[in-house]
Structures are given as C-alpha cells and as structure tokens.
C-alpha positions as CSV (number, residue, x, y, z in Angstrom):
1,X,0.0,0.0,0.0
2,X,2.6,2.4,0.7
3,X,4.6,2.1,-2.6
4,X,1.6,2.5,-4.4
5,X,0.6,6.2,-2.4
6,X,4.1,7.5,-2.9
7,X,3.9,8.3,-6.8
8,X,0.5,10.4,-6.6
9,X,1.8,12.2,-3.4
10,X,4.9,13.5,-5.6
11,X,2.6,13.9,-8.7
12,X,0.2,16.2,-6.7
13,X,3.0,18.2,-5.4
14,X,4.6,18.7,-8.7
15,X,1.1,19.9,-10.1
16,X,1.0,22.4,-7.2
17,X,4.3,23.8,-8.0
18,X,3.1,24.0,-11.9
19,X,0.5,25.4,-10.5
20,X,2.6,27.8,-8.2
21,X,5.2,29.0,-10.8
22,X,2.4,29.9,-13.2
23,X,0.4,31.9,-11.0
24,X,0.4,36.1,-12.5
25,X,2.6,38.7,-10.7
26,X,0.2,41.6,-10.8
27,X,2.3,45.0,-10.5
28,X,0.5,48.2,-9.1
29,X,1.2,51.9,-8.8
30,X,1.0,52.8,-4.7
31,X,-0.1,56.1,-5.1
32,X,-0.5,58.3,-8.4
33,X,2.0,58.8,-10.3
34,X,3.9,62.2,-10.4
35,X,4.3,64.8,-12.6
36,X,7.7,64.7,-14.2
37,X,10.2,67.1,-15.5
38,X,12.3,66.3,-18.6
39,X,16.4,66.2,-17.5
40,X,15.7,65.3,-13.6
41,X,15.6,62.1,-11.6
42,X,12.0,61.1,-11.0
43,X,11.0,57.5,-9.1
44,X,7.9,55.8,-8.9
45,X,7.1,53.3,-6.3
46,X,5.7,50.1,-7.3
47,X,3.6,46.6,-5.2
48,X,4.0,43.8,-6.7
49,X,2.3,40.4,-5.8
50,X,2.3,38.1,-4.5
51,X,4.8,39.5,-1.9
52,X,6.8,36.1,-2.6
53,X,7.7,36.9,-5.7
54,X,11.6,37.3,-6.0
55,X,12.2,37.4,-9.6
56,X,13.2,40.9,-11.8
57,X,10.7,43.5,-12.5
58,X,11.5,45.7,-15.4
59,X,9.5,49.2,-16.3
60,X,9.0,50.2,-19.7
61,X,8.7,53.9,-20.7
62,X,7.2,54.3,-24.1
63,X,6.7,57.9,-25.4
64,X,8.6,60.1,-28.0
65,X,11.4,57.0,-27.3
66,X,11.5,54.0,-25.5
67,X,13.0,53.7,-22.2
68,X,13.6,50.7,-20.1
69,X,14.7,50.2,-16.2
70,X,15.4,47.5,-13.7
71,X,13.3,47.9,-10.6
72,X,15.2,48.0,-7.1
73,X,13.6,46.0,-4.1
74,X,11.7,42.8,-2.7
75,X,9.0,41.8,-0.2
76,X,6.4,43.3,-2.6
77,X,7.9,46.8,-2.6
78,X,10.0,48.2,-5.8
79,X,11.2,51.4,-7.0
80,X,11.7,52.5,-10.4
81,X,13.9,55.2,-11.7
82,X,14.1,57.4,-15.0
83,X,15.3,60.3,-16.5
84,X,13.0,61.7,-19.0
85,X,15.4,63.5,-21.9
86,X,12.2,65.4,-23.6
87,X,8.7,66.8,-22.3
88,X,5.4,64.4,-23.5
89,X,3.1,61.9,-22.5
90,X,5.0,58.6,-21.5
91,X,3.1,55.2,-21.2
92,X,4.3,52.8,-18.2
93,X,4.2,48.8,-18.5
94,X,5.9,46.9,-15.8
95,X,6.7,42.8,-16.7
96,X,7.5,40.6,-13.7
97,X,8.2,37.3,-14.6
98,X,5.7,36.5,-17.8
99,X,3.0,38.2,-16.6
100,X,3.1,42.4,-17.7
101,X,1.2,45.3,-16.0
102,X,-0.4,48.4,-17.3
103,X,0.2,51.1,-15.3
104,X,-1.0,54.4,-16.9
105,X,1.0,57.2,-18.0
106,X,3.2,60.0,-16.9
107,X,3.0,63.5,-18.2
108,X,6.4,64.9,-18.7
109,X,6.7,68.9,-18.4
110,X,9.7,70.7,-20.0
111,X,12.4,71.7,-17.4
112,X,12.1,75.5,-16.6
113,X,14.9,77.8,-17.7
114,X,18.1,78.4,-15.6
115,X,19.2,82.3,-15.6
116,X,22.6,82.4,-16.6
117,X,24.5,83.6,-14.2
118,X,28.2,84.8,-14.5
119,X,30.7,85.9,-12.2
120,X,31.9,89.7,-11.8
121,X,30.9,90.5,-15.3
122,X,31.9,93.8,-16.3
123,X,31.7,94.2,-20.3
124,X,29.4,93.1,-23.2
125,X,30.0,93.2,-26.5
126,X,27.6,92.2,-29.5
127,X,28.8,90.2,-32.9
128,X,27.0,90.3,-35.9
129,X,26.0,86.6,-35.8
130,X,23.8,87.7,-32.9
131,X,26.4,85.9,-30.1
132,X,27.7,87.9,-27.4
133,X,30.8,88.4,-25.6
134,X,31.0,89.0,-21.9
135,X,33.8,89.8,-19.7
136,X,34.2,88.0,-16.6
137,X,36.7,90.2,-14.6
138,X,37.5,87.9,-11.3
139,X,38.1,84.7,-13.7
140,X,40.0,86.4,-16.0
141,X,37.7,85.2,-19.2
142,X,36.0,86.2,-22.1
143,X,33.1,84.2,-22.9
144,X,30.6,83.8,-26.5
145,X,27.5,83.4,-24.5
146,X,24.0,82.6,-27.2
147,X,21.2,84.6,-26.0
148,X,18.9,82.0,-27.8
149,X,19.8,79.3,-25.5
150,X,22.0,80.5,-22.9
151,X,24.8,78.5,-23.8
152,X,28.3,79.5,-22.7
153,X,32.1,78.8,-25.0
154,X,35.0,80.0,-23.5
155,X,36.9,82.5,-26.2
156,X,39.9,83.6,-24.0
157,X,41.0,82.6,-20.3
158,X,43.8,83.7,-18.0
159,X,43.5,87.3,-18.6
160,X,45.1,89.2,-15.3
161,X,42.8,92.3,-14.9
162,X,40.5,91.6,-17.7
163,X,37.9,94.3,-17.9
164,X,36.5,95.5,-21.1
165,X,36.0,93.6,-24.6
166,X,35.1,94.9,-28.7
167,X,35.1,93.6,-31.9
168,X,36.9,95.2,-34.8
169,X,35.6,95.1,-38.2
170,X,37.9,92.5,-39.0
171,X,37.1,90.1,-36.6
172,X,39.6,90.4,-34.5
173,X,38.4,90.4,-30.5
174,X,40.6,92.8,-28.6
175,X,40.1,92.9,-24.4
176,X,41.6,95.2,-22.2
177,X,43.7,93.3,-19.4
178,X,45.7,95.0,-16.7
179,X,47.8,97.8,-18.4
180,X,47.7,96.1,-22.0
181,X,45.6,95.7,-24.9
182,X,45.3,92.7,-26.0
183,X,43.7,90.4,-29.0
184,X,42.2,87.2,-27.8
185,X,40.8,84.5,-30.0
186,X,42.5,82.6,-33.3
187,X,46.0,84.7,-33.0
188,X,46.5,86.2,-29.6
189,X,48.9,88.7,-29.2
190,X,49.7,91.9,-26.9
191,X,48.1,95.0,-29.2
192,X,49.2,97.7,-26.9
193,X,50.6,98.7,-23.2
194,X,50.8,101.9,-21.7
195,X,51.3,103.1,-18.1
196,X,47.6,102.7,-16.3
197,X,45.3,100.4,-15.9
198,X,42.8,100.3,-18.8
199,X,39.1,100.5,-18.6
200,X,36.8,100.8,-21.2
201,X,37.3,100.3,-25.4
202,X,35.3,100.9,-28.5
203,X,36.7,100.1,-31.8
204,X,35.6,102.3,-34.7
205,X,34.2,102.3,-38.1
206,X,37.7,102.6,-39.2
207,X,38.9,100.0,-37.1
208,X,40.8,102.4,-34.8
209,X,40.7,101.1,-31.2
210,X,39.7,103.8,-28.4
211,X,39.8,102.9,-25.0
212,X,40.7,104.5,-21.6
213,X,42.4,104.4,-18.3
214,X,41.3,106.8,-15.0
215,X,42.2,110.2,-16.1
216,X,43.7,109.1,-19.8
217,X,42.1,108.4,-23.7
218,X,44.2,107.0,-26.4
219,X,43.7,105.9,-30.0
220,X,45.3,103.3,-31.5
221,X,45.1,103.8,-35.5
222,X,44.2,100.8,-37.6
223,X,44.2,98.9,-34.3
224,X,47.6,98.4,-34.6
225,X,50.2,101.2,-34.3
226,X,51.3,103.3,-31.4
227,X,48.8,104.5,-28.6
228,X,48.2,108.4,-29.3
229,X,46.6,110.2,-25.7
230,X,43.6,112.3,-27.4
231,X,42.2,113.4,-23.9
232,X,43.5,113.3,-20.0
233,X,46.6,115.1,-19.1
234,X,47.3,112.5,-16.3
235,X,45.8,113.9,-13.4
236,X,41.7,113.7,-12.4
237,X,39.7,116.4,-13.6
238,X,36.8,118.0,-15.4
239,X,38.3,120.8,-17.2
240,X,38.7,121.6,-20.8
241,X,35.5,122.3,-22.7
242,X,35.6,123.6,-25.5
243,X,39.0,123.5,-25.7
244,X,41.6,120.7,-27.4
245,X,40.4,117.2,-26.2
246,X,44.1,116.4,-25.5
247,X,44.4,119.2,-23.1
248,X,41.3,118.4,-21.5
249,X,40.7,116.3,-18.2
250,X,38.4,113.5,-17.2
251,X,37.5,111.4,-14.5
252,X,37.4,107.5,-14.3
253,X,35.8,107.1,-17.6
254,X,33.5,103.4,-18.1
255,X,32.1,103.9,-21.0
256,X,33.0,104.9,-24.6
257,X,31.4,104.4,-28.0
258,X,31.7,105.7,-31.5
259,X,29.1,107.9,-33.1
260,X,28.2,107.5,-36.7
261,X,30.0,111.0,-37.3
262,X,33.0,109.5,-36.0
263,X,33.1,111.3,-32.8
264,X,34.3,109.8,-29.9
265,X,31.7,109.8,-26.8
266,X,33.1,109.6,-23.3
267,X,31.1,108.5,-20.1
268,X,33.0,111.0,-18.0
269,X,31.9,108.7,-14.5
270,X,32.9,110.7,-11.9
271,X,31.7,114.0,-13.5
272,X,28.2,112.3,-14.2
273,X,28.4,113.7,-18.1
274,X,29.6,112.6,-21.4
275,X,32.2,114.3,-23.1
276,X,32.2,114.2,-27.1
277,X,35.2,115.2,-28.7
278,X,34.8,115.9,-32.2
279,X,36.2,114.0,-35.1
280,X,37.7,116.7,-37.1
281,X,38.4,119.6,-34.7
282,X,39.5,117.3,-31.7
283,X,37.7,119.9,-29.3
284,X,35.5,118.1,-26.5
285,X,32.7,119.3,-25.0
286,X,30.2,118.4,-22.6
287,X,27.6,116.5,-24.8
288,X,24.8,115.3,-22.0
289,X,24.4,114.9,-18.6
290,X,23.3,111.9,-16.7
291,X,24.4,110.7,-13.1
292,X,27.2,108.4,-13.3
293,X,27.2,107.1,-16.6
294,X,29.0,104.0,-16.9
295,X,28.8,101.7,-20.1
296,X,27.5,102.8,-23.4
297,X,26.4,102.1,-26.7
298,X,24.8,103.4,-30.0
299,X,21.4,102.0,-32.0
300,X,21.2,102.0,-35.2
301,X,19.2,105.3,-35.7
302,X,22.3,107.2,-33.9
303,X,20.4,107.1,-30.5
304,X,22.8,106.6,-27.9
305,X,21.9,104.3,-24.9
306,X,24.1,104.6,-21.3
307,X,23.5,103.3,-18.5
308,X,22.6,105.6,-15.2
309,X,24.6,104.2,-12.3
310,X,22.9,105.9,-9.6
311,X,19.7,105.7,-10.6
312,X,20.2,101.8,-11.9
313,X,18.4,102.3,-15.2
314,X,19.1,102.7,-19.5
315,X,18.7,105.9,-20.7
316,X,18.4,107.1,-24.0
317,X,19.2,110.0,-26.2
318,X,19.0,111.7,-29.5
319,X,22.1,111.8,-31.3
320,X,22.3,115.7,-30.5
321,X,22.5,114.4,-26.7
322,X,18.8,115.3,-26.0
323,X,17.0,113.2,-23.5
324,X,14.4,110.7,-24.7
325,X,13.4,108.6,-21.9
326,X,14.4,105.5,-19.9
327,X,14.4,102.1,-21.2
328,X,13.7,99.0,-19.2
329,X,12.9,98.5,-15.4
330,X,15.3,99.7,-12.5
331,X,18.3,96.8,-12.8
332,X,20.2,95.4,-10.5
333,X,23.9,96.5,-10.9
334,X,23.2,97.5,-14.4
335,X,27.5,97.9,-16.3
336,X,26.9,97.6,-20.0
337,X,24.6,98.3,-22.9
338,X,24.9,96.6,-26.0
339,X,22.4,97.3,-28.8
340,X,21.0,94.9,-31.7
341,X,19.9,96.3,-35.5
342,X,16.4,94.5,-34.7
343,X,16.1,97.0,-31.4
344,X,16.7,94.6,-29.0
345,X,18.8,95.6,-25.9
346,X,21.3,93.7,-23.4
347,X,22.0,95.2,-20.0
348,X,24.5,93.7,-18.2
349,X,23.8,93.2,-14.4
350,X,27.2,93.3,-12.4
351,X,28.0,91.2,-9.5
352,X,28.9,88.0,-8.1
353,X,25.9,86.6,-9.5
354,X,25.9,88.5,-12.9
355,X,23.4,88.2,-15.2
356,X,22.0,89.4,-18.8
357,X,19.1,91.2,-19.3
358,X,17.1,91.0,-22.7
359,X,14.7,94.0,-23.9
360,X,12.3,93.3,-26.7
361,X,11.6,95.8,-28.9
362,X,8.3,95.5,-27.6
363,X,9.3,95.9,-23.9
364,X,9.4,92.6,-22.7
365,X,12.3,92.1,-20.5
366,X,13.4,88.8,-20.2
367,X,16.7,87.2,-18.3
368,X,19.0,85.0,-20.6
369,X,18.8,81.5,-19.5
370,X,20.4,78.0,-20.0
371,X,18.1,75.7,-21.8
C-alpha cells in the first residue's frame, strides 16, 4: 500500500508547483503617479504580488522613445527610476516574470529655464551673428554666450585684470587686461601697453581702437600702431570744454562708443556727463548729462543708450545728446549696454551673480537662460 501512495503524493506536489510557478505577478502603482520634469531624476514606487515573488521586474517607458529600467527592491515593494530626456506623455508597463502590468501614463513637463549667471561680469559686447561676448573680470575670461539658449564657449581665459572687450571690423576680438591691450581668440597677441590700468574700449568704423584708463584716452590707428593720448593730461579732472580734447581732463571714464560721425563719446563717471570730442576739430565738450554714466552704446538710428549708475536704469538719447526717456525696469547692478539692429537691448547686471538682461523691442524684458 505504501509504494503504491508514494507516486500520486509526488505527482500532486509537482502539479501544485506548476500550478505555483504559473500563478500572475500583478504590479500596481502605490499612489498616483507624479508629474515629471524632462532632465531630472523622477521615481515611482511600485507593489508587486504576490509579496513572494523574488524574480526581476522591469518598467518600460514608451513615449517620444523608449526607455527601459530594472526595478530595485523585494518583499512586494519596488522602485523604479528614470530620466525623462524630452517633455510628453509617456506610457508605463511593468513585466514581472511572464506576466506584464499596465500602469498608466506619466506626463512629462519641460524643465524650466536656468538664468545664466556669470561671475563679476563687467563688459558686453555684440557680434553680428547675434552671439555675445561678456567679460568676466575675477576669472580672467572672455566668454561667447548665445542669447537663444544661454549657452556659454569660453573664447579667451587667463586674462590678469580683464575688464573690457570689442570687436573690430575684421574680426579680430581685442580685451583690455591690466595695463595692455590685447587680441584674444585665433592669434592672440599683446596690441598695446601703456602706463595705467585700462578701462573701457570701443573700436571704430575705421577700425581704430579707443579705449581709456582713470584720467587718460588713447587711440590706437588701424588697431595696430602706437597709442596716441587724445584726452586726459594725467591727473583727475573735469576741465577743458571747449578746448583741445588732448588738453582736457576726465575722471574714471566706463564707457565709450563711437558715433556715426565718427566722434568719440566719453562716459565721464565721476563728473556724471559725457564728453564728445569731435572727429575733425578734436575739441571736446560736454555733450549730456546723466548721473554716473557707466557703459554705453549706440542703436542703429544714432540714439545713444548709457547706462545711469545711480539711478540703476538705461537711458536714452537723441544723437544731439537730448533726453528721450528711460528704457527697461530699474536693474540690479546695471554695467553695459549693448544694442541689436532689430532693437533689442542687453543690460549687463554686475556682481557675483551677474546676469543678462534682454529687452524686446516691444518691452518685454526677459533674463537670458540656459536651456
């Protein structure tokens, strides 16, 4: 009797394991699943039963790709993990042994912009491809920064004293560093060195290079001849209107910028006006007045745009030097101006935590971000 129990006794069990190993793994969502953002770390939490189950679950992503991820745990508790790389509607299976879950969808929203931020900027220039360069003075760099998606290439590092950078008509990007002038880029090279510390630079039509120290102005022809002084006789001042330019004093100039005429406009800082000195007869004079102008720059109908460093704004005027309003809100730091041929404006915001502001020609001010 015994011998004869012993084979269905084995039999049943064998059918109850059968049985067992083909029972469905059912995998659920324990609470609703969260919104997403496209770029970041986002985890769902999954129970999957029976609780004994101790094989591999794996979560499928399907949207504008596939994605596909090993879930982490046991006991009937897993965690799955993506990284979205685009915005959409994504559709979640999960497959636990041979048996595979639905588990709804995900939306996906498109990670918010990042202001730029950059560190002790202190000039901006604008190239004709619509790229900018920035100055960062306390890294010693010049950076090609795309307004349209806030990208950032480094052009020129390891400049001691970097402070101001233009672009002549050549090309050629030239950045004023510690007591030198010098062209960054394909070819770099020392331009230029005089006795001070240089400041601000403008390079003309022409492609003469202006720029200035504390109390001094020079021109360098052709960008690349002798430095001539053309105003500042060495010692902090505000005499000499109406007089020669090279006789005349000024006071820690931060701005300059070339007029269509060809004259040479000054932001005269510390005696809150510019000074224009005039192309032929070389006399300067005080052309506007506006509380400590710092950077500066010039639209394409001649009207000339400098920022107000007291009062933290743009101002505007006609090419005769006659005042047309403010542009944009009160800034934070405002430096620089730079000015596009579609009307669009840049202020740069000094700083640790510099930044770029974009004005629309319709008004909108917007913050250049990373995207």
């Amino acid at each position: 009797m015994i011998r004869r129990l012993v084979v269905p006794l084995v039999l049943l069990s064998a059918c109850a394991c059968a049985a067992s190993a083909a029972a469905p793994v059912r995998v659920s969502l324990v609470k609703p699943v969260p919104t997403a953002t496209a770029g970041r770390a986002w985890t769902v939490t999954l129970a999957v039963s029976p609780s004994s189950f101790a094989g591999s679950v794996r979560v499928t992503a399907t949207g504008p790709r596939r994605l596909l991820a090993t879930a982490r745990g046991g006991r009937g508790s897993y965690r799955a993990r993506f990284v979205f790389p685009s915005p959409g509607r994504w559709t979640l299976t999960a497959r636990a042994g041979s048996s595979t879950s639905q588990l709804g969808s995900v939306a996906v929203r498109q990670a918010p912009a990042t202001p730029l931020t950059l560190v002790e900027p202190t000039s901006i220039e604008l190239e004709p491809s619509g790229t900018l360069l920035v100055v960062e003075n306390s890294r010693g760099r010049v950076l090609r920064v795309d307004p349209a998606r806030g990208s950032v290439a480094v052009v020129a590092s390891g400049l001691s004293g970097a402070y101001a950078v233009a672009r002549a008509p050549s090309g050629a990007i030239v950045v004023s560093a510690g007591n030198q002038l010098r062209r960054v880029g394909g070819s770099p090279a020392n331009v230029a060195e005089v006795d001070d510390a240089l400041g601000p630079l403008a390079v003309g039509a022409d492609g003469d290079i202006v720029f200035a120290s504390e109390v001094r102005v020079f021109r360098l022809a052709s960008g690349a001849s002798t430095p001539v002084r053309i105003a500042g006789g060495g010692a902090e001042g505000g005499s000499g209107d109406g007089g020669p330019a090279v006789n005349a004093q000024v006071a820690g100039p931060h701005g300059l910028a070339v007029a269509r005429d060809g004259a040479l406009l000054v932001a005269d800082t510390r005696n809150n006006r510019l000074r224009r000195i005039d192309p032929t007869t070389r006399v300067i004079t005080t052309f506007a007045r506006v509380d400590t102008p710092l950077g500066m720059d010039i639209g394409g109908d001649g009207s000339i745009y400098v920022v107000d460093g007291r009062a933290s704004r743009v101002v505007r005027l006609s090419p005769s030097g006659d005042r047309l309003g403010l542009v944009g809100p009160v800034f934070r730091t405002p430096y620089d101006v730079e000015v596009a041929g579609d009307g669009t404006i840049y202020v740069l915001e000094a700083g640790p935590s510099g930044r770029i502001k974009r004005i629309a020609p319709n008004g909108t001010v917007t913050t250049i971000s990373r995207r």
